[in-house]
N, C-alpha and C positions, 0 to 999 in steps of 0.2 A: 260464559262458554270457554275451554278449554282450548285453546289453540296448538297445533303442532309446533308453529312457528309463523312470525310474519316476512310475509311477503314483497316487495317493493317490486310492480311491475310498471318502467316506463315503454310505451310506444307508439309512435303518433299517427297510427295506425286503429279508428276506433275497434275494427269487428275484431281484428288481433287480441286489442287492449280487453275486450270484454270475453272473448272465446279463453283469454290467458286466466279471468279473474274467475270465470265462471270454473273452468278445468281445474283450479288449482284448491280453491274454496270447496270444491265436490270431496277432496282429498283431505281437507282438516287443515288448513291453512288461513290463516286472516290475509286479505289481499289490500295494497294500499296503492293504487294506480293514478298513471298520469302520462298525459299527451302530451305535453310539454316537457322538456328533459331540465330546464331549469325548473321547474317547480317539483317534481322528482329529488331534484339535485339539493333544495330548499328544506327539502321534506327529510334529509338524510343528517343523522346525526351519531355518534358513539353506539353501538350495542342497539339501536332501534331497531332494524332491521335482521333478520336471518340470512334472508338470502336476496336476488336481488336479478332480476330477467331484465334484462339494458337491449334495444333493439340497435343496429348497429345503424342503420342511415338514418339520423333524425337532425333538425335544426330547429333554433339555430346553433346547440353544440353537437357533433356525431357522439355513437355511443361508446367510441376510444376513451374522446376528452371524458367523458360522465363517469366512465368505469375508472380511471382516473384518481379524479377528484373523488370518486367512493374509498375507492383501498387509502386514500388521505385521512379522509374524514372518519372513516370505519371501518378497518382493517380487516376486522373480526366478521364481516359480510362475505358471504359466498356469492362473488359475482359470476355470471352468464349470460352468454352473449345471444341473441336473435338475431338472425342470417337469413336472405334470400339465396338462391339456389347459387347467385353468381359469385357469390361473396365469400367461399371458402379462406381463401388465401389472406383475405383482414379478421375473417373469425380466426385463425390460425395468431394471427400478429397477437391477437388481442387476448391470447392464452400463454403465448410469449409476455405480455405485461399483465398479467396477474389474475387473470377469466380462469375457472375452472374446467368449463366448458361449452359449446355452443348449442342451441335448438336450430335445426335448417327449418323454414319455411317451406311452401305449406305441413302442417303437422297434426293430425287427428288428436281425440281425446285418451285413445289408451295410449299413445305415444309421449304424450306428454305427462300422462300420469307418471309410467314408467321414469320419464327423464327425470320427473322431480323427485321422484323416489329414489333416483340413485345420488342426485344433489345434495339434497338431506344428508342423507347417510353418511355421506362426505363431510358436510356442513357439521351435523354431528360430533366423527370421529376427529375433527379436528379442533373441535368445543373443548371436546375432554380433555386432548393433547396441552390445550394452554392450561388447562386449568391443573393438569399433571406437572408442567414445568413448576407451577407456582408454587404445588405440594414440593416438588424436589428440596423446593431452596427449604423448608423449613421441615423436611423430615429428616431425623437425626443425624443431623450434620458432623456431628463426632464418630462415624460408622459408614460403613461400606456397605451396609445392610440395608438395599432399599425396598420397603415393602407397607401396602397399606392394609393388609390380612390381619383380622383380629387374633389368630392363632399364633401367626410367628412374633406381631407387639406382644404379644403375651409372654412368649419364652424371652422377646428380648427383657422385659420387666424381672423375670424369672432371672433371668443370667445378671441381671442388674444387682437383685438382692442379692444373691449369693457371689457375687465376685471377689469381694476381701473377707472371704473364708477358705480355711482347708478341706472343706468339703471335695470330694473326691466328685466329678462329673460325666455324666455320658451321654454324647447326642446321635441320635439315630436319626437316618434319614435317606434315600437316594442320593446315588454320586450326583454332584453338581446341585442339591440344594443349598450351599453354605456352611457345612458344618466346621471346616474352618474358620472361616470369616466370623462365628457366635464362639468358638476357641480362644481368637485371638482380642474380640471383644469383652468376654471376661477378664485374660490378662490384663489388658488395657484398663479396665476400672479398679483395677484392685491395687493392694499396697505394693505389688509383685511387679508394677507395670515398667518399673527403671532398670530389671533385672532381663535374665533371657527369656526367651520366648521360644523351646528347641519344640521341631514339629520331628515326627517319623511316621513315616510310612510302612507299615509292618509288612501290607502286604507286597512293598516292592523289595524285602529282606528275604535273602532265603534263611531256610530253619536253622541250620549251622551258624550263621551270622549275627543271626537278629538278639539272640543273649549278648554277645560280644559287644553289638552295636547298643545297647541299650545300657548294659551292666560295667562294660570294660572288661581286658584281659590282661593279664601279666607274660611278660617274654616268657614265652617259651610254652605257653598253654596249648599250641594246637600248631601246628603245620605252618609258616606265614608269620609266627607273631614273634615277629624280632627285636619287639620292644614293648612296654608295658604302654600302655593305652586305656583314657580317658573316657567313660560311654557317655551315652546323651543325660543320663540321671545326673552324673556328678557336672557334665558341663551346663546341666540347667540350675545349680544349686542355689537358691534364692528364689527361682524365676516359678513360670512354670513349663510340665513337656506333655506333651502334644500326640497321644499314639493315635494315629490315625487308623482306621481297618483290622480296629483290634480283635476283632473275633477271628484273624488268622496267624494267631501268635502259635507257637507250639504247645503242648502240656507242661513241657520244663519249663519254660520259657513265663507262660504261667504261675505255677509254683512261684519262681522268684519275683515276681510282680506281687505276688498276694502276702508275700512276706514283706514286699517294702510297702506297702499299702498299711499293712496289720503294726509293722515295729519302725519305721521309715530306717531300715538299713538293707546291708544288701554285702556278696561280698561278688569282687570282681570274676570272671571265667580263670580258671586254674590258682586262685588264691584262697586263701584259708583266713584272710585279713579283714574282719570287719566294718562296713565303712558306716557313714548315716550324714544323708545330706537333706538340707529345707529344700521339697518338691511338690510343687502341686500338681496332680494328675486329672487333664483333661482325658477322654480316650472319647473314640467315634466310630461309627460302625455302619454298613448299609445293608446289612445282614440282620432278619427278624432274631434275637439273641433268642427270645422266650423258645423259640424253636431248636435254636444251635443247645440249650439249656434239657430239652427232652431229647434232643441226640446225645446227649453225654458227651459232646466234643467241646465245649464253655462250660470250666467250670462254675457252680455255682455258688461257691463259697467268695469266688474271687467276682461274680456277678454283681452281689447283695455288697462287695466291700465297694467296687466304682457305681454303683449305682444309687448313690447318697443324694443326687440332685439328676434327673434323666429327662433331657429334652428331646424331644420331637419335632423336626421341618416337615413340615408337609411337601409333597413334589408342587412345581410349578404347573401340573394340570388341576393342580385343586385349589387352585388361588388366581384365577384370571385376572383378577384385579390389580395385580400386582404387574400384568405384563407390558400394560400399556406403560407403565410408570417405570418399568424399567427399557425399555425398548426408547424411552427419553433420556434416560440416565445414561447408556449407552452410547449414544446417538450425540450426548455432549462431551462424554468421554474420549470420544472416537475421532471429534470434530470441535475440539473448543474452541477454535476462531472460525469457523465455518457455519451458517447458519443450512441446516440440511434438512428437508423436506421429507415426508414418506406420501408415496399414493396411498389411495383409500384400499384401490384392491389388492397391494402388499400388506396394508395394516389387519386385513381383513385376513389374510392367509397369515400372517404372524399368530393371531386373535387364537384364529379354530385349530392348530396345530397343538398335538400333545405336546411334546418336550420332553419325548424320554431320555434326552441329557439334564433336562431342569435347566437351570440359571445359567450353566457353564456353557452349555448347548447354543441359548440366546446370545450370550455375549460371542462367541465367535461369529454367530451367523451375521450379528449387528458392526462386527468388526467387517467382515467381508464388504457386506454392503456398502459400509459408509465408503470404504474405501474405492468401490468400483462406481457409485454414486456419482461421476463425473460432473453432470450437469447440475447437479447440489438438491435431487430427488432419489427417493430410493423405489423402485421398483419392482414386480416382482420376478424380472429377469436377472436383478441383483443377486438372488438366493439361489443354496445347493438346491441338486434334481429330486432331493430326498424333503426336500420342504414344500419346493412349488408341489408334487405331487407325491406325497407321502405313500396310500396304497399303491399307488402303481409300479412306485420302485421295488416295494414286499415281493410284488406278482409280476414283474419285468412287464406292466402295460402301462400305457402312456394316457392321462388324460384326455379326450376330445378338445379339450381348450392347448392341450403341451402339444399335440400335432396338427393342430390350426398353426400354431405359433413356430412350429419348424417349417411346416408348408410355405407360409410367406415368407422367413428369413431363406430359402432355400430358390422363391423368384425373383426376391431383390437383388437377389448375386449376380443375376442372370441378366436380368433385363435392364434396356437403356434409360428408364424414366419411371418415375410412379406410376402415368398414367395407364403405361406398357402391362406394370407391373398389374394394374385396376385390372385389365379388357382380359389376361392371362387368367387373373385368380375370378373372372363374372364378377366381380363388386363394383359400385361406384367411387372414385376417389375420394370420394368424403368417407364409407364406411372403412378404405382401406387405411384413411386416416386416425378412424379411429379407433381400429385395432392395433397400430403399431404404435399407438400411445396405450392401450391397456397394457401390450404384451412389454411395452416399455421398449421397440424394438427402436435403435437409433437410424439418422440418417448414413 
């Protein structure tokens, strides 16, 4: 039989122990139970275990010492605590040392389903988490390009063969998929890699500028030029350069591009003086070209001359796979002597979120985080208003869960105590507790 996952449930407590084995087995779970919290404790070893229901008053060790001795012995266990109604405040301690979360006493059968269902999931995304660190250490450690998407291993393969060739290149893709970063990875393999590396940005040049910045002028070409001047072609001579957002160059501007493409010379803005320098032209674009090509505004002469080798990034909503693994990458980048945690239900709004920035988008939001992550968890109150709740920003409404979670930050201000804070909002201290731990709300 197929198990979801095993269980370890200690509590010496028999109708507990059997109401827990019987609820949890109904669900898809193998249960492995014991009265006794030393034989529980006997029974536990590396990796055996998934998860792991510890009742908190048992002898002769409590289920502090037991949960303990687990996160010792097997880290990789999701422990959980079982609590009578009094006992808030050591289920509390005991999530302070390493519990995920608590079951209160008495507890029915959908309630327990429910609980275990959200433990798993938990237990789960944090399976993958290690097993994502492990891929980090050994995916292409020579590149900034992190990703396990058979698409983008493909172009990187792709940029690999052709990188010590003069092959002219073009990568299409959304702002913030990387298309620098696979630019600069070509340079880097090729024979070019000891020389320059010049990037530009076309479209932060305006039209007047962008030949001059590209080609060079001689004193006295235009308004301004007080001196003869070096463009990005002849300062990358050897290397290679970098047009970034090429589909908003001008039509002149153009022209002289598909001339050093076609004969590799060029002559400077107001010069009559032939030049010709070793260049290898990357360009990139986040503009569908085949389109800009039946506008008549790309031409297609100079299309078919960079388009010798043309990769594709796919956006980061068509690759999820990739985001858990960078959302780690990040997350060490951000924190390298820090070991940082994420909740489930932040990993889970990271997960389902588009990324109409892509990867650039991720990495600020991961920088924010890490950095307001005080208590060494990341949260989902750690993220902009535009990520916890994406449509609602579009349409200026708030999610049901975004104005539960200003409701309460809004009584806590007020009132003298939590329990104040309980009798004001109708909850019991335990449920208010365990919404200012979802909403990630501090003390």
């Amino acid at each position: 039989m197929n198990y979801r996952g095993v269980v370890l449930v200690v509590d010496d407590e028999p109708n507990i122990l059997k109401t827990l084995k019987i609820g949890l087995e109904s669900v898809g779970f193998k249960v492995v139970g014991f009265l006794n919290p030393l034989d529980g404790l006997e029974s536990v070893e590396e990796g055996r275990y998934d998860i792991a229901f510890i009742d908190l008053m048992m002898q002769p060790i409590d289920g502090m010492q037991l949960l303990q001795e687990i996160r010792q012995k097997s880290p990789s266990t999701t422990s959980v605590i079982i609590t009578a109604h009094g006992s808030i405040d050591s289920a509390v301690e005991a999530i302070k040392k390493g519990a995920f979360d608590f079951l209160q006493k008495p507890f029915d059968l959908k309630e327990l389903h429910l609980f275990a269902e959200k433990v798993f999931e938990h237990h789960r995304m944090r399976s993958e988490i290690r097993s994502l660190r492990q891929q980090l250490a050994s995916s292409y450690s020579d590149t900034n390009i992190i990703t396990r998407d058979v698409r983008m291993r493909n172009q990187l393969d792709l940029s690999l063969q052709v990188a010590d060739s003069m092959l002219s290149v073009i990568i299409e893709g959304e702002s913030g998929t990387g298309k620098e970063l696979f630019a600069q990875y070509i340079h880097s393999h090729s024979s070019r890699h000891e020389k320059p590396f010049i990037k530009v940005n076309c479209a932060a040049l305006a039209e007047n500028l962008l030949e001059s910045e590209l080609f060079g002028h001689v004193k006295g070409a235009f308004t301004g030029a007080i001196k003869d001047r070096e463009g990005r072609f002849e300062l990358a001579d050897g290397g290679t350069i970098f047009l970034d957002e090429i589909a908003d160059i001008s039509a002149s501007a153009q022209v002289k591009l598909l001339r050093f493409l076609q004969h590799r010379e060029f002559e400077r803005v107001g010069d009559n003086l032939t030049r010709k320098v070793d260049v290898r032209v990357i360009a990139a674009t986040n503009k569908n070209l085949s389109e800009l090509l039946k506008q008549g505004t790309f031409r297609e002469d100079l299309f078919y001359r960079l388009n010798s080798i043309r990769l594709y990034l796919p956006p980061l909503r068509e690759r999820p796979e990739d985001i858990l693994l960078l959302i780690q990458h990040f997350i060490k980048k951000f924190s390298p002597n820090n070991e940082i945690e994420i909740h489930s239900e932040a990993l889970k709004l990271l997960t389902s979120y588009t990324w109409p920035g892509n990867v650039r988008e991720l990495e600020n939001v991961m920088e924010r985080a890490v950095l307001l992550a005080k208590q060494g968890e990341i949260g989902v109150s750690h993220f902009p208003p535009e990520l916890q709740n994406p449509e609602g920003v579009k349409k200026g409404i708030l999610s049901l869960e975004a104005v539960e979670r200003q409701h309460i930050v809004r009584v806590l201000r007020i009132v003298k105590d939590l329990d104040e804070a309980a009798r004001l909002l109708n909850i019991n201290p335990t449920t208010l507790w365990r919404k200012r731990k979802k909403y990630g709300i501090k003390d």
